[in-house]
Each structure stands twice: as C-alpha cells, then as structure tokens.
C-alpha positions in Angstrom: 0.0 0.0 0.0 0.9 1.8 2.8 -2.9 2.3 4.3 -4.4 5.4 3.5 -1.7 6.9 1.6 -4.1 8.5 -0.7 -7.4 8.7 1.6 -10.1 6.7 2.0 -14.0 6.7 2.0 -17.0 6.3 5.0 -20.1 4.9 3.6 -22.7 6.6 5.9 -26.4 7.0 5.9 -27.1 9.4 9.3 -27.5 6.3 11.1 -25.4 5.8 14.6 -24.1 2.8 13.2 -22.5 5.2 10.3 -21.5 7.7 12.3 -19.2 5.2 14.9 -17.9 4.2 11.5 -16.7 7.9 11.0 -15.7 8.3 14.7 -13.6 5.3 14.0 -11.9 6.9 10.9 -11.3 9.9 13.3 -9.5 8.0 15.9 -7.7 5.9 13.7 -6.5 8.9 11.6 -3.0 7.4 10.7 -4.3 4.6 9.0 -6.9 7.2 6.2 -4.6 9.2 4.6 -5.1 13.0 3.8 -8.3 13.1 2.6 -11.6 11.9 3.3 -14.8 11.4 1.5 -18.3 10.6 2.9 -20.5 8.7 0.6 -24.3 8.0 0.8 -26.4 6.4 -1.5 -30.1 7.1 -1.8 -32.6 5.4 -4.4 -34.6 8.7 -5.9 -32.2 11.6 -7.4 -31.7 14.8 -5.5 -32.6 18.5 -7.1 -28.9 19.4 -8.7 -26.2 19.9 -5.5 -28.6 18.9 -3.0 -27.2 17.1 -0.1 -28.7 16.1 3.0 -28.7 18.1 5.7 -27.0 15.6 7.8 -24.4 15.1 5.3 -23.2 18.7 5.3 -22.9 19.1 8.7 -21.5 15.8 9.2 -18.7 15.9 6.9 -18.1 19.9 8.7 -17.8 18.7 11.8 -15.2 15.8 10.3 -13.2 18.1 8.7 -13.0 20.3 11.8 -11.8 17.5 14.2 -9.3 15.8 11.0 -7.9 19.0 9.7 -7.8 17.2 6.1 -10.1 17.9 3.1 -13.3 16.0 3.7 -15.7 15.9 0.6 -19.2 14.3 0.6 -20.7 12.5 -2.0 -24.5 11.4 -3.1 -24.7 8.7 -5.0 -27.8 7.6 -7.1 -29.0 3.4 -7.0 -28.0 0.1 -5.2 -26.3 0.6 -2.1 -24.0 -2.8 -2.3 -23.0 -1.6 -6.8 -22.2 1.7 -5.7 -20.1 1.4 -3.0 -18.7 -1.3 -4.7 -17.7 1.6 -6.9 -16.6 4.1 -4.6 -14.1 1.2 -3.1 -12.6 0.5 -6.4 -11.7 4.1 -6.1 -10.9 4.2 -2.1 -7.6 2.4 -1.5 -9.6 1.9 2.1 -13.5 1.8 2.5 -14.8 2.0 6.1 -18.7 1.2 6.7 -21.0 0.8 9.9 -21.5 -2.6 10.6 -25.4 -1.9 9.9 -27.8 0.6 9.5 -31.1 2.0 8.2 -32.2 4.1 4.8 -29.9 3.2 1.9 -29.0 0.4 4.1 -32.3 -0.7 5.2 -32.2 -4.5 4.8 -29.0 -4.7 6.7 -29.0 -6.8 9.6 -25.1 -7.1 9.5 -25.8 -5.5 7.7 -25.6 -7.3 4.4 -24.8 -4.0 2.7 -21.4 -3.9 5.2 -21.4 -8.3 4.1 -21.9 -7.4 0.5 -19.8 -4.5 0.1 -16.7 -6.6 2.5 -16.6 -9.7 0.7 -16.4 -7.9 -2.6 -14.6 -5.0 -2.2 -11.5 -4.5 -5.1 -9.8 -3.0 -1.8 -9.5 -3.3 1.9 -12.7 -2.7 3.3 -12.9 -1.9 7.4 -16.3 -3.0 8.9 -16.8 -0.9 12.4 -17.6 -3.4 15.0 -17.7 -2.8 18.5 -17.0 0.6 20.6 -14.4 2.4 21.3 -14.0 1.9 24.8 -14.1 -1.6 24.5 -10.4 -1.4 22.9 -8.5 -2.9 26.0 -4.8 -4.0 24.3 -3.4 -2.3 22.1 -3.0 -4.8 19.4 -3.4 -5.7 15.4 -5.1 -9.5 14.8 -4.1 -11.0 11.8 -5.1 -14.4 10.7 -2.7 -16.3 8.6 -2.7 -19.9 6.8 0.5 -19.8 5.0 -1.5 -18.6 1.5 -0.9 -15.6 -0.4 -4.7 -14.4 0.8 -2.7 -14.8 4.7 0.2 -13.1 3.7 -1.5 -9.9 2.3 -3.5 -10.1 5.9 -1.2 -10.1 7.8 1.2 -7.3 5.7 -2.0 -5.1 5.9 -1.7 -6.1 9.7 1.9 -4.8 10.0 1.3 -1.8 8.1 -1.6 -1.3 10.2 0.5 -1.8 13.4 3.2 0.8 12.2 1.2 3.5 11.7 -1.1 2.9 15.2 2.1 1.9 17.0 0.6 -1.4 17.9 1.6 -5.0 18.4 0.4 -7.6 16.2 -0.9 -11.1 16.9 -0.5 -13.6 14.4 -3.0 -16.3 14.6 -3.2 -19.8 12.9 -6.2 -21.9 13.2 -6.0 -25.8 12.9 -9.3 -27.9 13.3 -8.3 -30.9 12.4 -6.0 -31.2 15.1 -8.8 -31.6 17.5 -10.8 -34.2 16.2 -7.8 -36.5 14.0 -6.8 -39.2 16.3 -3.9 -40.1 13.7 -4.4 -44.2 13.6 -3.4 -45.9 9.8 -0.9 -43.5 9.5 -2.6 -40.3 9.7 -0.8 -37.1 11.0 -1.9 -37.2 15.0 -2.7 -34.3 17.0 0.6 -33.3 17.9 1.5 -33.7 14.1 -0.8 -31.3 13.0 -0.1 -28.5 15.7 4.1 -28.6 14.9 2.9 -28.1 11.2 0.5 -25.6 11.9 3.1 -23.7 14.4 5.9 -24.2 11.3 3.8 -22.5 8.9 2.7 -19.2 11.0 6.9 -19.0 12.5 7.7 -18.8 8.7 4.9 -16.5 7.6 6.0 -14.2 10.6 9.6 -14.6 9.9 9.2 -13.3 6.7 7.7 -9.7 7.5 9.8 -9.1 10.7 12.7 -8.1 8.6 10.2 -5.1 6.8 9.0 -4.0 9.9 11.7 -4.1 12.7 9.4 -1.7 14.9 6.1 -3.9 15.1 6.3 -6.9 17.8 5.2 -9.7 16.2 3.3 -12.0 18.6 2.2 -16.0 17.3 -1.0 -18.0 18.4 -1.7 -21.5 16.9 -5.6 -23.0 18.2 -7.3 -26.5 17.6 -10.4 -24.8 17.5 -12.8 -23.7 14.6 -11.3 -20.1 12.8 -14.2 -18.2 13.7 -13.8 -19.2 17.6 -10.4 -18.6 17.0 -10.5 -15.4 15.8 -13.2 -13.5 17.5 -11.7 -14.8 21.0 -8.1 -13.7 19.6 -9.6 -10.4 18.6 -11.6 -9.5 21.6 -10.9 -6.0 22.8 -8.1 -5.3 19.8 -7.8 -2.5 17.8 -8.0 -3.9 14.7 -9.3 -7.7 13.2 -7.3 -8.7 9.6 -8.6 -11.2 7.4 -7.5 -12.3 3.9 -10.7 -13.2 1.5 -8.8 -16.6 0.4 -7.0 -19.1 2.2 -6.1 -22.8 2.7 -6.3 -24.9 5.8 -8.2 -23.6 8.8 -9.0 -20.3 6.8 -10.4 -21.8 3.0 -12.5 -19.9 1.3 -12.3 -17.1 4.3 -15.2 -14.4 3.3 -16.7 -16.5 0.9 -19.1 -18.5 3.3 -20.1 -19.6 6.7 -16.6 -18.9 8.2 -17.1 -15.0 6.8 -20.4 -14.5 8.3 -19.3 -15.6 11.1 -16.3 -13.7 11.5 -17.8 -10.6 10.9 -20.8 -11.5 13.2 -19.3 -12.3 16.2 -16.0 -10.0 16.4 -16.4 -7.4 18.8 -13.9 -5.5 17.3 -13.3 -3.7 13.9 -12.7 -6.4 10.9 -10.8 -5.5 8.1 -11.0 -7.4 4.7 -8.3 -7.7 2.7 -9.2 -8.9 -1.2 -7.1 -10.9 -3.3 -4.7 -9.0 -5.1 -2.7 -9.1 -8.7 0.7 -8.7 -7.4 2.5 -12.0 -6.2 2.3 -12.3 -1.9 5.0 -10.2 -0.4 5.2 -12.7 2.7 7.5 -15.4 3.3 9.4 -16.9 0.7 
C-alpha cells in the first residue's frame, strides 16, 4: 500500500451505526490518509447539488476535528454496486457494521457483508465501541497462502502507523478431532505443522517492519472461535478473502459471516490482489 496513503472513504447514511464508522476513521487517523470522502447512496435523485442536511454538517464537523479535506458525496442506485464503486476508487472503505435508509435490509448489515466480501480494496467493517479497545493490538489471521500473507502485511502496516503489536494467529481444526491411527498425521502432528507455517509466515515480515512486535497464536479450535476470541478487545481484526487450511474460502461463506458477526472488534477485509504475496518466501 501503505494504508491510506491516498485517503479513504466512509459509507454513511445518518445512522449511529454510520457515524461510529466515521468516529472510528477519526480516531484511527493514521491509517486514512489525507483526505476523506463521505459517501451516501439514496434510491430517488436529488434537485442538482442537494445534499442532505446531515451530510453537510457531518462531513463539517469531520473536517473540523481531522484538519484534512473532507468531501461528501451522493450517489444515485444500489447501495452494495455503488459502493462497490466508490471502493474500487478508495484504497480503504470504512462502513458501519449496519444501518437503516440506503442500508435498510441490513442486519449485519448485508450492505457492510456485501460491500466486505467484494470489495477490489481493503474494506474496514466498524464493529464494537471504542471503549471496548483494551490492548493495544493488530489481529491478523494467517494460513500460509498468499490471501494470509496480504492479511497479515496489511496487519503490519496497520501496526506501524497505530504503533501497535500484532498477533498472528493460525487456526487448525483438524487437530482436534484426527486421532492419527493408519498412519494419519496425530494431534501433535498437526499443531508442529500448523506452528511451522505461522513461525515462517511471521519470519518473513519481521525483517520489513523491525518496529512492530510480532506476537504467534496457533488453536485447535474452529477459525471463527479462534478469531473472535483472539480479537476480543483489539484494535484492529485482519482477514484475507482466500485461504487454505483452517481459513479456505475465508469471506466466501459460513466462516465469513461468522467472522464478521461475532468480532467485537473492527474487521478489516483484505481482497485478493494481482501482485504476487510479499510474505515469506
């Protein structure tokens, strides 16, 4: 990237949900860059450079408290298309995790699910409340894939700029249940690969970022357990959209509902990208 090095963009809609995602941008400054835009979407068009109320004064009172250039947008259709637009354009999108209006049928919502698990760029979903930050720590979960890699470089990056520590985690099911008889890895087995794979994926980005601990967690349980207990009062949640192992197809299914449903802190998706993993070699 680096995060935010040319902005990034709040969906909002005037609901509270919206507007933690904002106050989330504001306290996480470092990661959004120099500029800010604020984009709604309605369904009807508005009379020529007609914005909401709302709007206005929201993005006033944002660019009072950021000091950077805040613009707001209104955007005509679809709430998940749009914004889909607005992220190919946003190096990061933030969004509420639900809300009302344009993002009426969200119970996530799945505007924040729709928009997350598509998203051409890292997408932030705002989970949780400030106050219930309590260590000062960047979760990133990792598999060994390129999907893991780019988590947990977004992680590190992340980290940096928040001064943070960041908590590498590897999930391995199978470890649980596999009691290893006709010649089957055993439990034991499993956890030494599992713990082999995160030591090399970290060992490959401590070099690039000398000033960012690097902690490592390996679990028998299920990724989302894993996860969301991993994550629980952290500043930040990093997930890749693809993996292998404990994290396949992460974002694509159950495991991404999931995720996003029961962290209690923000979750940030990172998509698949073009250029090859810049993790372990």
């Amino acid at each position: 990237m680096p995060i935010g090095r040319r902005g990034c963009a709040v969906a909002v809609d005037g609901t509270p949900e919206s507007e933690r995602a904002v106050e989330w941008v504001c306290a996480n400054a470092e990661l959004c860059g120099d500029e800010l835009v604020l984009s709604t979407v309605v369904a009807d068009p508005l009379p020529a450079d007609a914005h909401p109320d709302w709007l206005v004064d929201l993005a006033a009172r944002t660019r009072q408290r950021l000091g950077v250039p805040v613009r707001d947008e209104v955007l005509i259709g679809r709430p998940v298309p749009r914004l889909l637009e607005v992220a190919g354009r946003a190096p990061l999108l933030v969004l509420g995790s639900r809300g009302h209006r344009a993002f009426h049928d969200a119970v996530l919502g799945s505007v924040a699910l729709g928009v997350a698990t598509r998203s051409p760029n890292p997408a932030v979903v705002v989970r949780g409340a400030a106050e219930q930050v309590r260590h000062e720590t960047v979760v990133a979960g990792v598999d060994g894939s390129a999907g893991g890699n780019r988590a947990l470089e977004f992680a590190c990056e992340a980290a940096e700029a928040l001064r943070c520590d960041v908590l590498a985690v590897q999930a391995s099911p199978d470890a649980a249940f596999i009691p290893g008889p006709y010649g089957q890895p055993d439990r034991t087995e499993l956890v030494d690969r599992a713990e082999l794979v995160l030591a090399e994926s970290v060992a490959g980005f401590a070099p690039r970022h000398p000033d960012v601990t690097l902690r490592r967690l390996t679990s028998s349980m299920d990724p989302i357990t894993t996860l969301a207990e991993a994550a629980t009062g952290a500043r930040l949640l990093v997930v890749g959209r693809r993996g292998s192992g404990g994290f396949t197809e992460m974002l694509l299914g159950s495991v991404s509902r999931g995720v996003l449903h029961h962290a209690t802190c923000p979750v940030a998706v990172v998509p698949p990208g073009g250029e090859p993993s810049r993790g372990a070699r």
